[in-house]
NUZAZA-107696 format. One record per residue (C-alpha): residue in one letter; x, y, z. Coordinates in steps of 0.02 Angstrom, whole numbers, plus 50000, padded with zeros to 5 digits. Layout:
// residues N
AXYZ ...
This chain:
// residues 455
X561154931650087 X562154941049959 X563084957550016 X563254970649893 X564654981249996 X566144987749905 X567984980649982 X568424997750064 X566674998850142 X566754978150205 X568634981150277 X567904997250360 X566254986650446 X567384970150503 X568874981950581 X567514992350678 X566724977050731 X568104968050788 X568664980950895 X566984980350953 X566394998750892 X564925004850784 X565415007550601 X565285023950516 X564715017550377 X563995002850278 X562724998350395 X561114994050293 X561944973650265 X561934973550463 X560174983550479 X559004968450564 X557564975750598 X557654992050534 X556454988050390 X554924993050466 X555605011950491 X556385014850320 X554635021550240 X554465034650393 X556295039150377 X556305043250198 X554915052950193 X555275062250340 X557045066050235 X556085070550087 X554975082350199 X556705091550267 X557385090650106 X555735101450037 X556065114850188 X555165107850335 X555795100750488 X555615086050608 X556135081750764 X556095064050820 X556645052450993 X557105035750959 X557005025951135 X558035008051199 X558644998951329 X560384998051307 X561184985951145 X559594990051069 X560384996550932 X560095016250955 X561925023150891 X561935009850778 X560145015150710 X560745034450716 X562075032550600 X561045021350502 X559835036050477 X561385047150457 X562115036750322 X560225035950229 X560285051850238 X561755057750169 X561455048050000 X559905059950000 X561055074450015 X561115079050194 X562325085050293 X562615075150468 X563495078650630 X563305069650784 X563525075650974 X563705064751116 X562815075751256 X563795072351417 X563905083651578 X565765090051569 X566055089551374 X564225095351305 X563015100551424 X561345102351353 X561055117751438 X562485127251362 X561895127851178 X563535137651116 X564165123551170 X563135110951077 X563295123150935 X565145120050922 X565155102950976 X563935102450800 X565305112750678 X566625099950759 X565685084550686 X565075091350531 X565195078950407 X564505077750219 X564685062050109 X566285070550015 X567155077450173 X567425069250357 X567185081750526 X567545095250530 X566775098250370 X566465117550400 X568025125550309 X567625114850155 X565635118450161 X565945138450175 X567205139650043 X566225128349933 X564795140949970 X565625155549922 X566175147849782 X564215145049723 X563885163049754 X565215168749653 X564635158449504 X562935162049516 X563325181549523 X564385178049356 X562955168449287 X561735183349318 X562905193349183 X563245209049282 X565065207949338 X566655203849269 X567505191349318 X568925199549287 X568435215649409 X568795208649584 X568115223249670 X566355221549566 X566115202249582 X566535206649787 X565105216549796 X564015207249688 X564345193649801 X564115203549960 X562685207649888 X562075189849838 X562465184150029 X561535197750116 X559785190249988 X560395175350073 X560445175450223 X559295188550258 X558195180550367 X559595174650475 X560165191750486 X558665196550570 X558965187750723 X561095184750688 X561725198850617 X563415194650668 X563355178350586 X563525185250389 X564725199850476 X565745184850520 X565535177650351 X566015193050245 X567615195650366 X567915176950316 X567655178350126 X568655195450121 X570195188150217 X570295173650106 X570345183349947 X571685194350045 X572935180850075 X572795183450250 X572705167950339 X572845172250529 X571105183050489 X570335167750418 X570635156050531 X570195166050676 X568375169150583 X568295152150549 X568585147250733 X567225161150786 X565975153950646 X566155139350731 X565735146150903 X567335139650963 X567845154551116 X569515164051157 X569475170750978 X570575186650968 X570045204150978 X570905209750833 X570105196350712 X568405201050777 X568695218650736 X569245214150555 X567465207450539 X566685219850649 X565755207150751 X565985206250957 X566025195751102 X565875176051110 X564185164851055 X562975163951200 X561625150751234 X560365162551123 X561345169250996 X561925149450950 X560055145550879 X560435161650765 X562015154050716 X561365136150687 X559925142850573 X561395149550479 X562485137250463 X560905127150399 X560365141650271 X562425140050220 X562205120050183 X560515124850072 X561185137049981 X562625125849953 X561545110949864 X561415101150016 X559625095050057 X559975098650246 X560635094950400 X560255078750515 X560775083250663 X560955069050802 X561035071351001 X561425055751064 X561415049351241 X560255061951313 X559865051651453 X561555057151526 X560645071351597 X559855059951743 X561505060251816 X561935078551830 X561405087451962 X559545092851989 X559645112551928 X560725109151791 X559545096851736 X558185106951754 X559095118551631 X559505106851515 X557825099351497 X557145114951471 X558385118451341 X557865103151248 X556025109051252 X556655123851172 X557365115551034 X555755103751005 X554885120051000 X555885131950876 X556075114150758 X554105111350768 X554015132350743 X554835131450582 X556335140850629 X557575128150550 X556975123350381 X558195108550331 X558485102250501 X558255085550544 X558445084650738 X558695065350824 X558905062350997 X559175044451068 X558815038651249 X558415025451373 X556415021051435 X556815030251606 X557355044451532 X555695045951426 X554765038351578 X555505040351744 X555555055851882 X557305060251821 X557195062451642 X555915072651529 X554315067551657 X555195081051777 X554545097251655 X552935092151602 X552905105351432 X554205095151366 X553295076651424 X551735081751316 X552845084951169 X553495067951183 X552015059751237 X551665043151131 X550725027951212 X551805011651198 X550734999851284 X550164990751141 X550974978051050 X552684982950973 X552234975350811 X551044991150779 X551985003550837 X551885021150739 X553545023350642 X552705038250596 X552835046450800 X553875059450858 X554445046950979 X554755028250933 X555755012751005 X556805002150951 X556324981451032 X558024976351013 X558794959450986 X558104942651013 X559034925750983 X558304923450823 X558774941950765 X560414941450837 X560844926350748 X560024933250582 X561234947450611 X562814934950645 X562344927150482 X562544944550382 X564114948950467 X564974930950403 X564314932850245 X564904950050228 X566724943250306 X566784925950181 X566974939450017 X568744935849972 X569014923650119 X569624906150140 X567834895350098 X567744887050240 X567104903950338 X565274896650276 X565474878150301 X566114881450465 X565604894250537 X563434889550502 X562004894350555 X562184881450689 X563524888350774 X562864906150747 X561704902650857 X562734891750990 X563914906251004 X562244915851041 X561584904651158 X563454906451269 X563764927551244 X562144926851298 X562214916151429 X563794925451492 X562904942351501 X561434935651633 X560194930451507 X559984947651458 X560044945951230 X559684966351228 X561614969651307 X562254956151186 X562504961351023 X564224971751022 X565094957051124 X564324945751011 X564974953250852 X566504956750925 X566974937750965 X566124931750823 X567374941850708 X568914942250798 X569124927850902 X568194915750773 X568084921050569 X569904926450595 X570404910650657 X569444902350522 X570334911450398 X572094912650464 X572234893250522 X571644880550399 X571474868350543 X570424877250657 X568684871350718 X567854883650837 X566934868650897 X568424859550957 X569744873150962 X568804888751034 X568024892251213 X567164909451239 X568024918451361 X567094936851400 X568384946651512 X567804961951642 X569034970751557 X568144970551386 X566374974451457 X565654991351475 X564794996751641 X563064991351576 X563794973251502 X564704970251685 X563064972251760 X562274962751652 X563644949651695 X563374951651879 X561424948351870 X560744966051876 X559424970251777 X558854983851681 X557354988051811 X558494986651954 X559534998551865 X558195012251840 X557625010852024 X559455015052092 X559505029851976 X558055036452021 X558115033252186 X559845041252212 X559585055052078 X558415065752130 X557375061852269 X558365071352396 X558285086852277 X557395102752308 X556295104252145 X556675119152031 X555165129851954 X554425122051796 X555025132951642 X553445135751552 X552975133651370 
């Protein structure tokens, strides 16, 4: 096949995979079969993009692709406009629970296409920048009278954000304290709003007097906050934010009240998204079947299992892209060779020509056949190893030594110490079901049972 990639973009895609990583970017040339959710995607964008929001699950064994597909969405998305950030939800980094938390985790990884995370500084000053021209275009204010365009501009921001003000007033007091040390020259001031914008704690007294604002962002006040930060990347000509929580089936391994909270925090979200209180927010969250399915994951609070709900006991082929929750199949031989094939296409640009001759389809799939083989049978766990060997320990070679055969000169060796925790068991003959049953089993059946939060 022909890739149409540009030469930063291809070096970006090969080092990532090589290292055996997810790229950031450049991922539709490696997107097998993503084709059959691009239609839903879009105009689930487009429906953001308009002012609604949607909240989607995307569910997978592991290797089924689900980071790979979020930042595939994420990328999609920002050509439409959209702001991104992605939060890996762990126990001791980002609980769920703690939504101050996940607020700043959010601010931390704020990304557009024109500025890497944290994007924040750049998206507020660029926003005050927008206000200020569009209270010069209204033909008012002088640009020349500082004090006058100020208050236009105060003025402009309160129109603004006056929903948000309704439920976080502190929020635009933060933002005027921001704006008005900025135009001041005083630094310290700035920062320290910036940093409490952000909902990052231990912010100093003094700077939160300057602003006249109080206190550090609580689990309530952060959905006030996030609707602002949202109403900030509008305003701003954004089309939105698409906002990923990844590895949310993390929360099976904390312990049984925490999870409890979390859960319930997660309903909370799906709620206030489906409630309309976050026009422009696209919300993802990526998981595993138990955590969808089993005792320890979103089954325990049944409010939140009916908003999930979607019946995959049919055949895959006719699955609903169209869901609030969908799943991803993941690999098989054929599609993991398919996918082999793009990445050495995508490596031959500019390389010696016998990456093609070489390296064919052939041996595409032989090298499948042994990763495979190495990794119990199991072709879902196989794709990151697989790319990873396939770049660095045989295009390289192919390139760099003009005698090399992988044929005759190569034998895959897959190391413990290169495996993650799900590959080594793989390795070792456990499966995925075996897997599940020890969670659950060892998770929470020894737990008292916490009231159910209710809807």
């Amino acid at each position: 096949m022909s890739i149409e990639i540009s030469e930063r973009r291809r070096r970006e895609v090969i080092n990532a995979l090589r290292a055996g990583t997810v790229p950031q970017s450049g991922l539709d040339v490696l997107a097998v079969g993503l084709g059959r959710f691009e239609g839903a995607i879009d105009a689930e964008l487009a429906e953001v993009a308009a002012g609604g929001s949607v909240f989607k699950a995307v569910r997978g064994e592991y290797g089924a692709g689900k980071t790979f597909f979020s930042r595939w969405l994420v990328e999609r998305a920002r050509r439409a406009g959209f702001a991104s950030s992605e939060v890996q939800v762990s126990e001791t980094e980002t609980p769920l629970h703690r939504l101050e938390t996940v607020y700043r985790r959010i601010t931390e990884n704020l990304a557009t296409a024109e500025f890497p995370p944290s994007a924040l500084r750049e998206v507020l000053d660029g926003w005050f920048y927008a206000l200020e021209q569009d209270a010069l275009a209204a033909g008012n204010v002088d640009e020349h009278d500082p004090i006058a365009l100020g208050a236009a501009v105060d003025a402009l921001l309160e129109r603004r954000l006056q929903t948000v003000s309704q439920t976080a007033p502190a929020f635009a007091a933060a933002l005027r304290g921001y704006r008005s040390a900025v135009a001041a020259g005083d630094a310290p001031t700035a920062d320290g709003l910036l940093s409490w914008l952000g909902g990052q704690p231990h912010v100093a007294a003094a700077v939160r007097r300057a602003a006249g604002v109080r206190g550090e962002l609580d689990h309530f006040g952060a959905f006030g906050f996030l609707q602002g930060l949202i109403a900030v990347l509008r305003d701003s000509g954004y089309a939105g934010l698409v906002l990923i929580l990844d590895e949310v089936e993390t929360l099976q391994r904390v312990r049984g009240d925490v999870r409890d909270k979390a859960l319930n925090a997660l309903r909370q979200l799906v709620d206030e998204v489906h409630a309309g209180r976050f026009p422009g927010l696209y919300l993802l969250i990526t998981g595993t079947p138990p955590f969808f399915d089993g005792p320890s994951g979103v089954q325990r609070l049944a409010p939140l299992a009916q908003r999930l709900a979607v019946d995959f006991s049919g055949d895959p082929r006719f699955d609903n892209a169209r869901a609030v929750q969908v799943r991803l199949p993941g690999f098989s031989r054929a599609s993991l060779v398919e996918l082999g094939g793009r990445v050495r296409d995508m490596y031959a640009v500019g390389a010696d020509p016998r990456v093609p001759q070489i390296v064919d389809d052939a041996y595409l799939a032989d090298l499948a056949a042994a990763v495979t083989g190495r990794l119990g049978g199991q072709v879902g766990v196989a794709p990151r190893i697989y790319l990873k060997k396939l770049v660095g320990d045989v295009l390289d070679r192919v390139d760099q030594h003009p005698d090399f055969d992988p044929r005759r000169d190569y034998a895959l060796t897959v190391l413990d110490a290169e495996l993650s925790p799900n590959e080594q068991q793989a390795a070792a003959g456990v499966d995925d079901v075996e897997l599940a049953e020890l969670d659950d089993a060892g998770s929470s059946e020894s737990e008292p049972r916490a009231p159910e939060p209710q809807p």
